[in-house]
N, C-alpha and C positions, 0 to 999 in steps of 0.2 A: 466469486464464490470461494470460500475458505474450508477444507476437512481436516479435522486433526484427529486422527484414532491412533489407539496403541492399547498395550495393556497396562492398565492404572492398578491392576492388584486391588483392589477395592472389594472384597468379597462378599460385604453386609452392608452395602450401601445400595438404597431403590434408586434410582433414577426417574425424575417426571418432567413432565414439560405442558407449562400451563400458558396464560396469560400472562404473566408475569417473569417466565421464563423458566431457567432448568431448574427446580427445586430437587430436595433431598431429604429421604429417611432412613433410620434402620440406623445402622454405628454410624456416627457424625461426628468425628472432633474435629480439632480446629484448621489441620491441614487437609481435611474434606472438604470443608467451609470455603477455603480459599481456594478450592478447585471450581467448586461451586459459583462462588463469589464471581471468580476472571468470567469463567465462558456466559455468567448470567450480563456481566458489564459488557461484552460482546456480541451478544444478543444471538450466542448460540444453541443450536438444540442439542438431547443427547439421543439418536437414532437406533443405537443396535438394541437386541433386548433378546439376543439368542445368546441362552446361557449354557453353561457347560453339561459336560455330564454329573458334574459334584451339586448343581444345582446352583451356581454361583455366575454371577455377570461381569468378568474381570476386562474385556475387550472393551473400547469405549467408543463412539464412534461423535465425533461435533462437529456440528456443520451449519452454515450460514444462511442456509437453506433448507425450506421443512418440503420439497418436491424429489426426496430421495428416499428409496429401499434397500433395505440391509437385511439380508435374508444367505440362510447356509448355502455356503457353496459347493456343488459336485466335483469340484476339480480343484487341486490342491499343489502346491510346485514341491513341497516337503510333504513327511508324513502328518500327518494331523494329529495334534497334541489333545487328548482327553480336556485339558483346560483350557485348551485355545481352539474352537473350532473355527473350520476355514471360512471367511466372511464374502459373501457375493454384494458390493456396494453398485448401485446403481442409479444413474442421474442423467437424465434427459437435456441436453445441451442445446441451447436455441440454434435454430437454423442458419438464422445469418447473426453471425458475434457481431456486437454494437460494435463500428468503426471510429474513429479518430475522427472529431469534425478539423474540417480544412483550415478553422479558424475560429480561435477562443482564446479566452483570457486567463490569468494562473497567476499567482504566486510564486514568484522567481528567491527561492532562499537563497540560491548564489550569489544573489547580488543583494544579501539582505542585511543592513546594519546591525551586526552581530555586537559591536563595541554599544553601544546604546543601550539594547536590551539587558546585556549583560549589568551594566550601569543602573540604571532601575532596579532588575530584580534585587540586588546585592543592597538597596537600600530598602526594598521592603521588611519590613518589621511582621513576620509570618506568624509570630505566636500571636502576634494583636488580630492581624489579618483571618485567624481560625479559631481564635478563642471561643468558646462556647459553641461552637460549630458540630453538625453531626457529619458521618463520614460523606454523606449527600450532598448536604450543603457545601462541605468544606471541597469537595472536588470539582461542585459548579461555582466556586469562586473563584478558583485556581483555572479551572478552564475561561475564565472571562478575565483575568488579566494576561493571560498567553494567548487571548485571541483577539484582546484588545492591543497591545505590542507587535502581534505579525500584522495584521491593519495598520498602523502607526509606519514601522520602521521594514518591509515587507515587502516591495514594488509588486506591481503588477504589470505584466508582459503580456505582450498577444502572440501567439503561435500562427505561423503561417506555414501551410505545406510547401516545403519547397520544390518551385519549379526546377530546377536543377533534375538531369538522369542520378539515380543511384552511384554511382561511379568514381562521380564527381568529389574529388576530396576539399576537404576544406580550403587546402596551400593553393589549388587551382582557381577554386570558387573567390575567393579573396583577389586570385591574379585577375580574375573575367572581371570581376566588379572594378580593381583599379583600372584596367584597361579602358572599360567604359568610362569611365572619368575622366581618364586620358585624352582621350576620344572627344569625349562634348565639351574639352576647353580647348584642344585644337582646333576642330571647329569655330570654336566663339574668338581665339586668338592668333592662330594660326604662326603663332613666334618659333621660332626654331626649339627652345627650354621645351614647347609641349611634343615635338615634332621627335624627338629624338626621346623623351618619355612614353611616347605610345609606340616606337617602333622597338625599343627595349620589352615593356609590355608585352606587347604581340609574339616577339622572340622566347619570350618566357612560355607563353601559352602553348605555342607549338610544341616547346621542348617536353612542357608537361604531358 
């Protein structure tokens, strides 16, 4: 869930919210537009619509979610501004937050051939690639070559929860795991090199 309110100063601009998302009337120029524009690309709503005492809507309230009320509020931490009345925002939060599955797959950017991509883009020819293009089109072309490249050059990793307590830092979790290594080739070899590797190991564990 995403809210972004504040006062946008807009004092002859309506606010709606359709099918098609936040539209606009009343003064509209072109840095209206592009207010308009981002939160409609985000597919957000505009919620407040308690307007002042001048009769003007300057507070904005947008959010990613249409399950929220925005209605005046009886209690106020400051004195309440004629042009800003105090906003009571309200949103029902599910009962139990989705959890982290124990195991899934992702897109690892840290380990993602950044020299590559970089290499391609730097050869595409972008005016040929949008020529005659409208701003629609021209942004779902560009998202299908950067979505065709993190697929390409992008690895894919599985998450595992780790058994490991909390506590456990990394510098120790690396020692347990050589330990264990140690471990199952003394076992298989039993040479003095593994016998004095796993007793170093172990000496380490404890210290930690």
């Amino acid at each position: 869930m995403g809210i972004i309110c504040g006062d946008f100063n807009l004092p002859n601009v309506n606010w709606h919210n359709n099918v098609s998302g936040v539209s606009l009337s009343g003064t509209v120029n072109d840095n209206v537009k592009a207010i308009g524009d981002v939160y409609r690309f985000l597919d957000f709503s505009q919620n407040n619509s308690i307007r002042n005492q001048a009769g003007s809507l300057l507070d904005l309230v947008f959010t990613s979610e249409i399950d929220i009320v925005v209605d005046t509020s009886t209690d106020s931490l400051v004195m309440p501004d004629k042009y800003h009345p105090p906003l009571n925002i309200t949103y029902s939060m599910p009962d139990v937050p989705p959890q982290l599955d124990d195991q899934h797959s992702f897109r690892n950017f840290n380990y993602a051939d950044y020299n590559s991509i970089i290499n391609i883009l730097s050869t595409i020819n972008w005016e040929s690639e949008f020529n005659n293009l409208g701003i629609e089109a021209a942004a779902s072309r560009l998202q299908t070559i950067l979505i065709t490249l993190i697929e390409q050059y992008v690895p894919v990793h599985t998450f595992r929860r780790s058994t490991f307590p909390k506590w456990v830092t990394l510098k120790l979790k690396n020692l347990i795991i050589d330990k264990k290594i140690a471990h199952k080739k003394l076992k298989q070899f039993g040479t003095m090199h593994y016998r004095h590797r796993f007793s170093f190991l172990r000496a380490q564990v404890k210290l930690e």
